[in-house]
C-alpha positions as CSV (number, residue, x, y, z in Angstrom):
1,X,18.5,-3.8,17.6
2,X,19.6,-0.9,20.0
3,X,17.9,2.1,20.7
4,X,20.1,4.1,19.3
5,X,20.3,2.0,16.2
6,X,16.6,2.4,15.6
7,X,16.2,5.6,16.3
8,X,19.4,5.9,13.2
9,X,17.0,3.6,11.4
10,X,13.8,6.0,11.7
11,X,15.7,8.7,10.7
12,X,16.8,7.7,7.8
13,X,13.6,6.7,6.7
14,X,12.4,9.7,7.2
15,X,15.1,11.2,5.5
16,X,14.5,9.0,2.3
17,X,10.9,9.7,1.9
18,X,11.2,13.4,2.5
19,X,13.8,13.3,-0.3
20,X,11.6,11.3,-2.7
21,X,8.2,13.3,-1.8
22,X,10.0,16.5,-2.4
23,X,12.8,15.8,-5.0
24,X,10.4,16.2,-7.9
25,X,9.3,19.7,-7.1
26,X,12.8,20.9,-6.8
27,X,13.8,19.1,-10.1
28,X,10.9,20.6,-12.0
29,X,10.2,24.0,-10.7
30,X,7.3,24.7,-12.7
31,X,5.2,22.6,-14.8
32,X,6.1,18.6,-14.9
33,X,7.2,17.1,-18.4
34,X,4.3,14.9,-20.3
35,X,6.3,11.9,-19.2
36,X,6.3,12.6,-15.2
37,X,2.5,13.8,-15.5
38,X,1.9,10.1,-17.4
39,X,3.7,8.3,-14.8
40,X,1.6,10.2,-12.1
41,X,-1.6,9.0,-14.0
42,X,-0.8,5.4,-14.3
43,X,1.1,4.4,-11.4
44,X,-1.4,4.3,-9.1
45,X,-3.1,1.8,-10.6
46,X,-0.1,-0.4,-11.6
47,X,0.7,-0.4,-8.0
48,X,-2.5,-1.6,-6.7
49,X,-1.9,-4.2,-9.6
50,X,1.5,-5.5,-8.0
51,X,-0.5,-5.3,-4.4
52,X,-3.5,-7.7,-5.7
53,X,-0.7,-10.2,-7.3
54,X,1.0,-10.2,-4.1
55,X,-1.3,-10.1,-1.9
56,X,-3.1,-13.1,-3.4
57,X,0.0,-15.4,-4.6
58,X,0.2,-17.7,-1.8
59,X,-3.2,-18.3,-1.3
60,X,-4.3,-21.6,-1.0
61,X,-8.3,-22.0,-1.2
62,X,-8.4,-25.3,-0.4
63,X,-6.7,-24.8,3.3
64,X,-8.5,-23.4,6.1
65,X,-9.4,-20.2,6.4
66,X,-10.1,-21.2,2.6
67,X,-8.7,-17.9,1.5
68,X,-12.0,-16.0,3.9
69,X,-9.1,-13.3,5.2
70,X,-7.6,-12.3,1.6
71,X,-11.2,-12.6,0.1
72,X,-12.8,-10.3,2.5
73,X,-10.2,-7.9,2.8
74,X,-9.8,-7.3,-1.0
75,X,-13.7,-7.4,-1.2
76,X,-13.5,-4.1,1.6
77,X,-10.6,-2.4,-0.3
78,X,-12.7,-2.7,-3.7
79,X,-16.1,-1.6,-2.1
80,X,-14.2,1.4,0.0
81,X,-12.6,2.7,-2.8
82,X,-15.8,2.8,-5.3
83,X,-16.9,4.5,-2.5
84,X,-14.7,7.2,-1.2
85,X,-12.2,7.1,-4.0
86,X,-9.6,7.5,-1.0
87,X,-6.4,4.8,-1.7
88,X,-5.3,5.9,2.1
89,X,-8.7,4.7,3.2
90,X,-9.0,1.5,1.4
91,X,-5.2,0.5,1.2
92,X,-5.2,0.9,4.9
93,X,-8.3,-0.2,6.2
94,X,-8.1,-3.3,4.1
95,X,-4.3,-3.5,5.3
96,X,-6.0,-3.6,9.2
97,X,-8.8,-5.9,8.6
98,X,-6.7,-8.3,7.1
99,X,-4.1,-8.3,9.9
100,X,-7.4,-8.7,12.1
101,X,-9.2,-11.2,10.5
102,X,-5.4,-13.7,10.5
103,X,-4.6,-12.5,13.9
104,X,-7.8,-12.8,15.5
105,X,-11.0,-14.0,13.6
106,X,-9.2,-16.9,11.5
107,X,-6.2,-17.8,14.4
């Protein structure tokens, strides 16, 4: 990929999740309908659901590392987020110890 073509790629990005973080206050000036304000409730927690199934659906526990990476890492996102109540905090702090503990701990 050129320069140029991932600069073109960044920007659209960008221009995507501007558009989707913003779109719904344009649309709905004022107060949400019941149905947005629902969807606002549960998501969150139906995406951490997707995030656990795929997170964990290729594990194989009775390979080394013996699934220590996932194991830990989901432990920290659990414990962080009883804690601060922060999905930033846990999705991505659990996000980088996993990515430490394959690429460096468990290599």
């Amino acid at each position: 990929m050129t320069q140029t073509q991932a600069l073109i790629t960044i920007l659209c990005i960008a221009a995507a999740t501007l558009l989707t973080r913003a779109l719904p206050f344009w649309v709905f000036r004022g107060e949400a309908p019941a149905f947005v304000r629902y969807l606002g409730a549960v998501l969150p927690g139906a995406v951490i659901g997707m995030l656990v199934v795929y997170c964990f659906k290729g594990v194989t526990p009775l390979a080394w590392p013996h699934a220590l990476p996932e194991l830990l890492a989901g432990l920290y996102v659990v414990l962080v987020h009883r804690w601060k109540h922060n999905l930033a905090l846990s999705i991505g702090g659990g996000t980088a110890l996993y990515m430490l503990l394959v690429q460096v701990v468990f290599a």
